[in-house]
Every structure is written in structure tokens, then in C-alpha cells.
C-alpha positions in Angstrom: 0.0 0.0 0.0 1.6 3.3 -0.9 1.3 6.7 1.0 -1.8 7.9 -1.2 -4.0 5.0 -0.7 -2.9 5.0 3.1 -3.8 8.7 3.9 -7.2 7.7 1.9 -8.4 5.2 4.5 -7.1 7.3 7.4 -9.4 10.1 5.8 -12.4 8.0 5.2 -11.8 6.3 8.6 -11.7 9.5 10.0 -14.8 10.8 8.1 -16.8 7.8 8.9 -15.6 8.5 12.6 -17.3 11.9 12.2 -20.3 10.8 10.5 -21.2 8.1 13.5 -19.9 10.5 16.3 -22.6 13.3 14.8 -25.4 10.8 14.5 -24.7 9.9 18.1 -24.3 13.3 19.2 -27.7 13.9 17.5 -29.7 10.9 19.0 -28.2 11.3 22.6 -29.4 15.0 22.5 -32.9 13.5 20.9 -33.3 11.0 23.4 -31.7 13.9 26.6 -34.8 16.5 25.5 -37.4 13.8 25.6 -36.1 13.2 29.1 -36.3 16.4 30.2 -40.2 16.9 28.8 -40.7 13.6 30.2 -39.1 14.9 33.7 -40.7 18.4 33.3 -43.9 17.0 32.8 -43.6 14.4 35.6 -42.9 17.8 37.7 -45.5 19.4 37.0 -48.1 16.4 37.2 -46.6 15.7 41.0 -47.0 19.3 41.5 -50.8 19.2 40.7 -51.2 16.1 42.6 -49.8 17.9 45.8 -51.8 20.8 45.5 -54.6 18.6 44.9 -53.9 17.0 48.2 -52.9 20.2 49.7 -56.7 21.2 49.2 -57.7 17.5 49.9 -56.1 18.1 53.3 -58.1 21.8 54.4 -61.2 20.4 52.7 -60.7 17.3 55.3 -62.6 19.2 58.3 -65.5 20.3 56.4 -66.3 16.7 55.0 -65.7 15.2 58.2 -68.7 18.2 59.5 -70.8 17.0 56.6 -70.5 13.2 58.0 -71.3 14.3 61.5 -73.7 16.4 59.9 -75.8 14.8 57.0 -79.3 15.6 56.5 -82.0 14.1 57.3 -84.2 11.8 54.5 -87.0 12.8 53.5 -89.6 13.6 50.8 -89.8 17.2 49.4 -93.6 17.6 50.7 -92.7 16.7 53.9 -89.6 18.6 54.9 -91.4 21.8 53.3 -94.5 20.9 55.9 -92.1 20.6 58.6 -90.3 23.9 57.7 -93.1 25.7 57.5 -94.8 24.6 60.7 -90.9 25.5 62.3 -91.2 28.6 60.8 -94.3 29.8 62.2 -93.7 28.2 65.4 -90.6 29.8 66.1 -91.9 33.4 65.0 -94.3 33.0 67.2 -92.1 32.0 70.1 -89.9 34.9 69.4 -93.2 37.3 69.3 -92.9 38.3 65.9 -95.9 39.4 63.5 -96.3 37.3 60.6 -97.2 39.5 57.7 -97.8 36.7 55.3 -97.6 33.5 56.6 -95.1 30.9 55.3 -95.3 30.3 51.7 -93.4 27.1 50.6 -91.2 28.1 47.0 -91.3 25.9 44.3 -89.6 22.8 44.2 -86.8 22.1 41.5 -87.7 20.1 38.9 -84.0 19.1 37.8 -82.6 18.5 41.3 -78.2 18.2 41.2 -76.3 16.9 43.6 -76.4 14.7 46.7 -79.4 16.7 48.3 -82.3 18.4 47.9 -83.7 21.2 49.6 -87.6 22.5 50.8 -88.1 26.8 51.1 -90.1 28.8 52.6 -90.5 32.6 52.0 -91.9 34.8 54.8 -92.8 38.4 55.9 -92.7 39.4 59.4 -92.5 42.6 61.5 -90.4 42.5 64.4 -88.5 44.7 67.0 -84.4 44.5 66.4 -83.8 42.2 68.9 -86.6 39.9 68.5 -85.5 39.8 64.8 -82.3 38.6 66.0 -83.2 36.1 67.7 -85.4 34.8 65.2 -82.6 35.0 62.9 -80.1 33.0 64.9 -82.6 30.3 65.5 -83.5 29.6 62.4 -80.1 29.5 60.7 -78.7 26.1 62.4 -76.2 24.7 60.2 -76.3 21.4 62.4 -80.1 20.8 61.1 -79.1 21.6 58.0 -81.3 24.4 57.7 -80.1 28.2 56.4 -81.7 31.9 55.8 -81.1 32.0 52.3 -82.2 35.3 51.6 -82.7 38.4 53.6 -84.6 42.0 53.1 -85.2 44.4 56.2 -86.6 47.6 55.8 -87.8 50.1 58.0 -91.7 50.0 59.3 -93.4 53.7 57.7 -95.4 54.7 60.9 -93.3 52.8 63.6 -89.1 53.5 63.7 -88.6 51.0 66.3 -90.1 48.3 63.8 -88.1 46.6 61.1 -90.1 44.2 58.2 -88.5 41.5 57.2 -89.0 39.3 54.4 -86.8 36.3 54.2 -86.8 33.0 52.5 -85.3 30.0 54.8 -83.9 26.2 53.3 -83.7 23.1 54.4 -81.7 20.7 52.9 -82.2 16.9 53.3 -81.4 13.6 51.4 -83.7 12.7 48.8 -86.5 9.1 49.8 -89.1 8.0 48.0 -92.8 6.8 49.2 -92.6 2.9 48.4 -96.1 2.9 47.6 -97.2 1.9 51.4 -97.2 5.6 52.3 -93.5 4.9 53.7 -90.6 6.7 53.2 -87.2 4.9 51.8 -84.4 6.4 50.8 -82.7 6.1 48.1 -79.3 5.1 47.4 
């Protein structure tokens, strides 16, 4: 072999060299940034997942309330009977006037969600204080029960005299009648 045929195969040794360091220059760099999306994206889905239990963690206390706490069963008809009567009951108690007597709202035809709920809307005239009272018995988270919406005005002839017209819920878990005039709820 003479010197020109020599320096050939050291250039096309050397050339092939090149040619299969680039490609594996090129396919370790491929394969590195798929990694790295790989490992950015595992990131940022463990970083969801702790937020997730982060909120998971300060939701803990209010589902473990709502254990302690579930409503009662019940039909619509009847819980709104039962709200009503409580109502006018405990307006009475507190001396209130009732304006117009309980009026049951509604109920909704597409119910959502694990519960249902009965209103009632009312108008009363009170003093401040018996209004108060009134107020704080009815809303009783622990019976599931809330004043959902509140409007006090001013009495016209009588300043120490509010009217109030209010509309209380009650929430409760959804039964059926079983055709024997019994209540069973459902599951």
C-alpha cells in the first residue's frame, strides 16, 4: 500500500468516525430533551397532585362536619311541611308578627347533587332584637337548615319596627314513598 492510498483510508476512517460521532451526538441530544419533557412533565403532574392533596387536606374538616352532619331523609312535601310549621312556630315564640304566613317556594324540577332542599319565604314585622333572635334560631347549620335570603326595611309609621322578608332552606337527602305511604331512601 503506498502513501496515497494510506492517507485515503485514514481520511475515510476518520470521516466515517465523524459521520457516527454526529449521529450519536444527534440521537443522545434527541433521546436527553425527551427526558427532560418527560421529567418536566412528571414535575409538573406531581406538583398538581400535591396541590390537589394540599386542598384535599383543608377540605378534610368540612367533609368530616358533613358526616357528622348529613341531612335528614325525607320527601320534598314533607320537609317543606315541617319547615313551614318550624317557621311559624318559632316566630311566634320569638313574638314576631307574621305578615304573610309561610309560603313554601317551588320545588326544583332538575334536582343536582347529593341533596335536595324544601323553602319557605316569609314576611314578618319584628322589633331588632326579637328579629335577632329569630334569625339566629332559624339558621342552624347542624339541622341543616339556612336563611337563604334576607330583606329588612324600615316599618313607615313605627321606627322602632323593622319588616322582614326572608326565605329559609332546608336541605335533606332525597327518599321516595314505596307505595305503602313509607318513606325509603334512596341510594
Amino acid at each position: 500500500m503506498n502513501d496515497r492510498e494510506k492517507k485515503l483510508i485514514f481520511i475515510l476512517f476518520g470521516a466515517a468516525f465523524l459521520i457516527v460521532n454526529v449521529f450519536l451526538f444527534t440521537s443522545f441530544t434527541t433521546a436527553r430533551q425527551k427526558k427532560q419533557m418527560e421529567l418536566m412533565k412528571g414535575e409538573k403532574e406531581l406538583a398538581l397532585k400535591n396541590k390537589q392533596l394540599d386542598e384535599a387536606g383543608e377540605r378534610q374538616n368540612e367533609i368530616d362536619w358533613l358526616l357528622d352532619h348529613a341531612p335528614q331523609p325525607g320527601t320534598h312535601a314533607s320537609v317543606r311541611a315541617d319547615l313551614v310549621t318550624y317557621v311559624q312556630q318559632t316566630a311566634q315564640r320569638n313574638n314576631l308578627t307574621l305578615k304573610k304566613p309561610p309560603v313554601p317556594v317551588r320545588e326544583e324540577l332538575e334536582p343536582t347533587g347529593a341533596y335536595r332542599i324544601a323553602q319557605v319565604r316569609v314576611l314578618v314585622n319584628a322589633r331588632d332584637a326579637e328579629l335577632l333572635r329569630w334569625l339566629t334560631e332559624l339558621q342552624n347549620p347542624d339541622k341543616s337548615r339556612s336563611v337563604t335570603m334576607l330583606r329588612i326595611s324600615p316599618q313607615r309609621d313605627d321606627a322602632t319596627r323593622v319588616d322582614c322578608e326572608l326565605e329559609v332552606t332546608q336541605w335533606f337527602a332525597p327518599a321516595t314513598d314505596d307505595g305503602l305511604g313509607n318513606d325509603v331512601t334512596q341510594n
